[in-house]
C-alpha positions in Angstrom: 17.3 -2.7 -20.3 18.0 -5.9 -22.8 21.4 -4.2 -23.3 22.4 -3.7 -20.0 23.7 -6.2 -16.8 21.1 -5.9 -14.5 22.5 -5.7 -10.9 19.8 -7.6 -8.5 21.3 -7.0 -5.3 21.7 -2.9 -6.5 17.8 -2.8 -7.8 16.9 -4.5 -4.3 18.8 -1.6 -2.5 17.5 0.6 -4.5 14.0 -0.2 -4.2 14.6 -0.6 -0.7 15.7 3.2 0.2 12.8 4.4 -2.2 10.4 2.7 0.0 11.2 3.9 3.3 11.7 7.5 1.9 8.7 7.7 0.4 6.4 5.9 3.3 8.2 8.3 5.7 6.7 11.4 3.5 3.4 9.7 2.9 2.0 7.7 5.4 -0.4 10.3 7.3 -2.0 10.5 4.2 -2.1 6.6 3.8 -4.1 6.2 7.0 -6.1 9.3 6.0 -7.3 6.9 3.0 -8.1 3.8 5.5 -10.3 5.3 7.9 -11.8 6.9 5.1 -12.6 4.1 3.1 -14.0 2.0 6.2 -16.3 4.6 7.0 -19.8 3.6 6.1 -23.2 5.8 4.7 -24.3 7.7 8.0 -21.7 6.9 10.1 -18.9 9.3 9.1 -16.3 10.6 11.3 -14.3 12.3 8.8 -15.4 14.2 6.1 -12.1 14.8 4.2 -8.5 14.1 4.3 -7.6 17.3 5.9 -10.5 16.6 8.5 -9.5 13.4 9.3 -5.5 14.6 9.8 -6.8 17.4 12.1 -9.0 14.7 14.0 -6.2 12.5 14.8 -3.4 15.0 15.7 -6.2 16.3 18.4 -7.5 13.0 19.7 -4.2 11.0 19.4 -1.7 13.5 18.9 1.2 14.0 16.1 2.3 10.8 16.3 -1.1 9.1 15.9 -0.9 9.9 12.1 1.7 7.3 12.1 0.2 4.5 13.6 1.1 1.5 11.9 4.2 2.7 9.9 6.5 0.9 12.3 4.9 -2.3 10.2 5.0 -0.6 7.2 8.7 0.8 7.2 9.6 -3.2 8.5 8.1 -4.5 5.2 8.2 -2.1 2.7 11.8 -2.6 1.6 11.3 -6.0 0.6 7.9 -5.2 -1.0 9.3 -2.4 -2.9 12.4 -3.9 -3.7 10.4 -7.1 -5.2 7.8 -5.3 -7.1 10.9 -3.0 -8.7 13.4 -5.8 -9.3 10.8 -8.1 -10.3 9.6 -6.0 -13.3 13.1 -5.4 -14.3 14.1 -8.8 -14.2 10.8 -9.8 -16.3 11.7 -7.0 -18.8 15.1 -8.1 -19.1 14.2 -11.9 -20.4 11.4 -10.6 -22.0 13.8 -8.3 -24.6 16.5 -10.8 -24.8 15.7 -10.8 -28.8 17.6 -7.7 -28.8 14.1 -5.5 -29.5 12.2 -3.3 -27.6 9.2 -4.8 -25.5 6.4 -4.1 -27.1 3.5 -2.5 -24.9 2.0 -6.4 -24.1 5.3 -7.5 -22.9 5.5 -4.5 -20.8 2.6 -5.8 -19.5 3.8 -9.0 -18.8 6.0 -8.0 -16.9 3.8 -5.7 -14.6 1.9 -8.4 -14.2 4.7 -10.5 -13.2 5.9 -8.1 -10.5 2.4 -7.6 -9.3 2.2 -11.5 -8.5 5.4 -11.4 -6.8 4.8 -8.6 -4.3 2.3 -10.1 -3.3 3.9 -12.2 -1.0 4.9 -9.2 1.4 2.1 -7.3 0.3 -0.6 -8.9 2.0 0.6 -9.8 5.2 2.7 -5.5 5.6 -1.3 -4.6 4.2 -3.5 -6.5 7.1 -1.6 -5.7 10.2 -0.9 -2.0 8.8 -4.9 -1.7 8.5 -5.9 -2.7 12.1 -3.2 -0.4 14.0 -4.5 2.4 11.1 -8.1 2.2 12.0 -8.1 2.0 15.3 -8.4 5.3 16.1 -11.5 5.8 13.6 -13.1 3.4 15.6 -12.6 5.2 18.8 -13.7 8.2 17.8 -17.1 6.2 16.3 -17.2 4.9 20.1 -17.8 8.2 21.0 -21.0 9.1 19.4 -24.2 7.8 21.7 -25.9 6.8 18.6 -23.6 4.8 17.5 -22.9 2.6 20.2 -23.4 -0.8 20.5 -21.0 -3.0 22.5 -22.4 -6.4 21.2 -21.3 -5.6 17.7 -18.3 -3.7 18.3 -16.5 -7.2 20.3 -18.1 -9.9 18.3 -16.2 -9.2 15.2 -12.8 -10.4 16.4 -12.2 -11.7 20.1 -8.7 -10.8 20.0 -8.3 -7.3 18.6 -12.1 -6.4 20.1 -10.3 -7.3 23.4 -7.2 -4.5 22.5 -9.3 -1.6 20.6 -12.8 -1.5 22.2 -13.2 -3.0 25.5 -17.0 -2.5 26.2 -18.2 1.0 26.2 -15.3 2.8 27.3 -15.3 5.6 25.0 -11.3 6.4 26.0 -8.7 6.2 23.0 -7.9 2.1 22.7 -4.8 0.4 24.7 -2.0 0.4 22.1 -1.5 -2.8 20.5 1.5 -3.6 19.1 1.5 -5.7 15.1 3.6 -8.2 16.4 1.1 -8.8 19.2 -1.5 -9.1 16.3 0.2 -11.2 14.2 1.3 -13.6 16.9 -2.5 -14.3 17.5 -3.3 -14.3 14.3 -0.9 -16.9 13.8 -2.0 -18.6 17.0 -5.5 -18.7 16.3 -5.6 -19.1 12.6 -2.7 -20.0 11.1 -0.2 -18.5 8.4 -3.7 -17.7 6.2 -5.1 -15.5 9.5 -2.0 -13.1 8.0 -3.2 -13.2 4.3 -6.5 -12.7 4.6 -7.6 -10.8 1.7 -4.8 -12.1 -0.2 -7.5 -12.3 -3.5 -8.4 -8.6 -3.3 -4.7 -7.8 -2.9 -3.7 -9.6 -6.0 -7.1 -8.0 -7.7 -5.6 -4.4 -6.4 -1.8 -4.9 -7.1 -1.5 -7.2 -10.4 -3.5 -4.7 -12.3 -1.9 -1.6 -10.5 1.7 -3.0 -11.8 0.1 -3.8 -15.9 -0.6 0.1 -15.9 2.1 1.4 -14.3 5.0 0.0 -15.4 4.1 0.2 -19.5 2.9 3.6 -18.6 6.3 4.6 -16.5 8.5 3.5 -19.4 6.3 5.4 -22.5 6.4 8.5 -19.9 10.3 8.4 -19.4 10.9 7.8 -23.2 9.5 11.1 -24.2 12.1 13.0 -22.0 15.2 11.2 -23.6 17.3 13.6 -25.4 18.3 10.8 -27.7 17.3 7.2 -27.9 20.7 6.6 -26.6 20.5 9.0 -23.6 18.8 8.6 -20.3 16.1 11.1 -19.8 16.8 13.7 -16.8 16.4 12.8 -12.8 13.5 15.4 -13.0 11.5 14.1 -15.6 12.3 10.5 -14.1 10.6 12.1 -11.4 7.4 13.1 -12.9 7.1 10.0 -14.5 6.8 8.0 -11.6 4.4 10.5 -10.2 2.3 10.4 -13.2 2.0 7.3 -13.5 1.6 5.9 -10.0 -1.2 8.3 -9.4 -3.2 7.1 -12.7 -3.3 3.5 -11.7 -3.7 4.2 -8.1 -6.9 5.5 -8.7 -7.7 3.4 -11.9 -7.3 -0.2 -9.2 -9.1 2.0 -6.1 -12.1 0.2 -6.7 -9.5 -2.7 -5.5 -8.1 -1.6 -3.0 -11.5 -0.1 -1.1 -12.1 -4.2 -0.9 -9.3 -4.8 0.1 -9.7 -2.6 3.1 -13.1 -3.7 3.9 -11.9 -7.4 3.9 -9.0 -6.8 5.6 -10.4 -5.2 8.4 -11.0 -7.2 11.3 -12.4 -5.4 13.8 -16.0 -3.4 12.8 -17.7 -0.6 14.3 -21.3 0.0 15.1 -24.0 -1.6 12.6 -20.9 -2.0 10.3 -21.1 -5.4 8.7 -18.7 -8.2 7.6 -18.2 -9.5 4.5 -17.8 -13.1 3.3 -15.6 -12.5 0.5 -14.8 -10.3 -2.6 -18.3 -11.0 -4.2 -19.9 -10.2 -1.0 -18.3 -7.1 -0.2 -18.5 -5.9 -3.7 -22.5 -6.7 -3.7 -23.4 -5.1 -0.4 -21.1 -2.1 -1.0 -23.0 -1.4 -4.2 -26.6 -2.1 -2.4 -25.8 -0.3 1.0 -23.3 2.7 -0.4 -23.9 2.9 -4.2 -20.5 3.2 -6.5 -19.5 6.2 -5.6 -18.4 3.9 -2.4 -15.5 2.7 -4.5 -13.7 5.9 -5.3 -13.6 6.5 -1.3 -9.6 7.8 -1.1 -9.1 7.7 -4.5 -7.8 11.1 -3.9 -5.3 10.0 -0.7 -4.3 7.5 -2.3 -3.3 9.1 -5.6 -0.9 11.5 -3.4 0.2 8.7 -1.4 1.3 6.7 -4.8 2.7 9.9 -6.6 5.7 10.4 -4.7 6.0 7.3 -3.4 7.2 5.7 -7.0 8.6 8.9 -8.3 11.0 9.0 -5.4 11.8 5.3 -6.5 12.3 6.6 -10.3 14.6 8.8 -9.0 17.1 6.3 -6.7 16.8 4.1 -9.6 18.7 7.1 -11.9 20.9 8.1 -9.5 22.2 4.7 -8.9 22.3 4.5 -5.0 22.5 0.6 -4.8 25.1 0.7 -7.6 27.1 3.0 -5.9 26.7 1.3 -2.0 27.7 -1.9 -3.8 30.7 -0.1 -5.4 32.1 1.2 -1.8 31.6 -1.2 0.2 34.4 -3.2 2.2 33.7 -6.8 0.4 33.9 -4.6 -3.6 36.5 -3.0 -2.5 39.0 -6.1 -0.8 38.2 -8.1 -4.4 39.7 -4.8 -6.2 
């Protein structure tokens, strides 16, 4: 990396085309893991991944596994294409010496992209969340025991006037994340869309200090030479090696996040003040086995997601879209 130009607008590209590649493959399982981690002790509607798929293709059809990826496929490019160019840009000053980066400065630079991400992150995360569980609290809506109107509307006037009007126990009127984030926006301001921005930071910075250092040691062992690139493949299953260990190393994080995130509660499901709060009552009410809820989703959501990155990154697509097109090819 310290030897070569890097290319912004390519690694942008690049990271880019990964993201909405890899979302496309992965998001069922993605909103698999948030209705799964919002469920509470005694109030499960889902008792696996697969169950909760099958669930939601029969209540809300095929498409319902991909509510909220409109958001999601909107913001993704620039999230990716921060957290990806950010860490090489990071890596690049930080081996200007000429030297390899030592495993801290790897680090560094994780850390670096994590904080930058960030800024997309949260925002893409909090409207993605509310059209995602929607439908787990629909389903909730239809168990009698569970009922109780009062709660379910007085967690969030807006979104408990779009998902669960009274005690109509029919699947909830679509609402749109533009229509969220407009009232969010109305109502609380710019930090209504980055609520939870401390959990994200907790979940992201940390996932970006493991996976980066832990990418690059990974892809070194499948260089032929130390002047050779390693192969596409083992770029690959690098990225899925890698993603998937810190995914569920921060998932403690990003269980949090969720339950902070979440605006709109079901039955006996209670709110949380902040990231002590939820933390404390999560271990009181649900014990730590609470925070691994998805770890499992989530590692086969990550996998592919950044091994499909790995891979444009080797084959150069944003290198080669800069190359051919009209403005490149007019200065030749």
């Amino acid at each position: 990396m310290s030897q070569q130009q890097i290319s912004l607008p390519a690694k942008l590209i690049n990271g880019g085309i990964a993201g909405i590649v890899g979302v496309t493959c992965v998001f069922p399982i993605d909103l698999a893991k948030t209705r799964l981690q919002n469920q509470r002790r005694g109030q499960q509607v889902y008792k696996s991944m697969m169950d909760c798929l099958v669930k939601t293709v029969r209540s809300e059809g095929y498409f319902g596994m991909y509510r909220g990826a409109a958001v999601n496929l909107t913001l993704v490019t620039p999230e990716k294409a921060i957290k990806l160019a950010a860490n090489d840009l990071f890596r690049h000053h930080l081996a200007k010496d000429g030297k390899g980066l030592t495993v801290v400065k790897e680090m560094l630079a994780g850390c670096g992209a994590g904080m930058c991400q960030v800024i997309v992150t949260t925002p893409m995360e909090m409207l993605k969340i509310q059209l995602q569980d929607a439908g787990r609290l629909a389903a909730q809506q239809q168990k009698p025991v569970m009922m109780s109107p009062t709660k379910l509307v007085a967690t969030n006037t807006m979104l408990s006037r779009s998902y669960n009007s009274g005690t109509v126990v029919t699947p909830p009127r679509a609402v749109s994340a533009t229509q969220i984030a407009k009232e969010l926006l109305h109502t609380q301001g710019i930090q209504g869309l980055y609520k939870g921005l401390g959990a994200t930071l907790m979940r992201d910075v940390p996932f970006s200090v493991i996976y980066f250092p832990l990418f690059a040691n990974l892809n070194r062992l499948g260089k032929p030479s130390p002047e050779e690139s390693s192969p596409f493949y083992w770029a690959f299953l690098s990225g899925c090696a890698a993603g998937s260990t810190a995914a569920v190393a921060v998932n403690p994080c990003d269980v949090v996040k969720t339950r902070l995130q979440s605006l709109n509660k079901g039955s006996s499901e209670e709110s949380y003040k902040g990231v002590v709060d939820c933390i404390s009552k999560i271990m009181q009410k649900e014990g730590p086995s609470a925070f691994l809820k998805g770890a499992g989703c989530r590692a086969l959501v990550i996998a592919p997601l950044f091994g499909i990155a790995q891979v444009m990154y080797f084959v150069g697509v944003g290198e080669y879209i800069l190359d051919n097109s009209p403005l490149s090819l007019l200065s030749a």
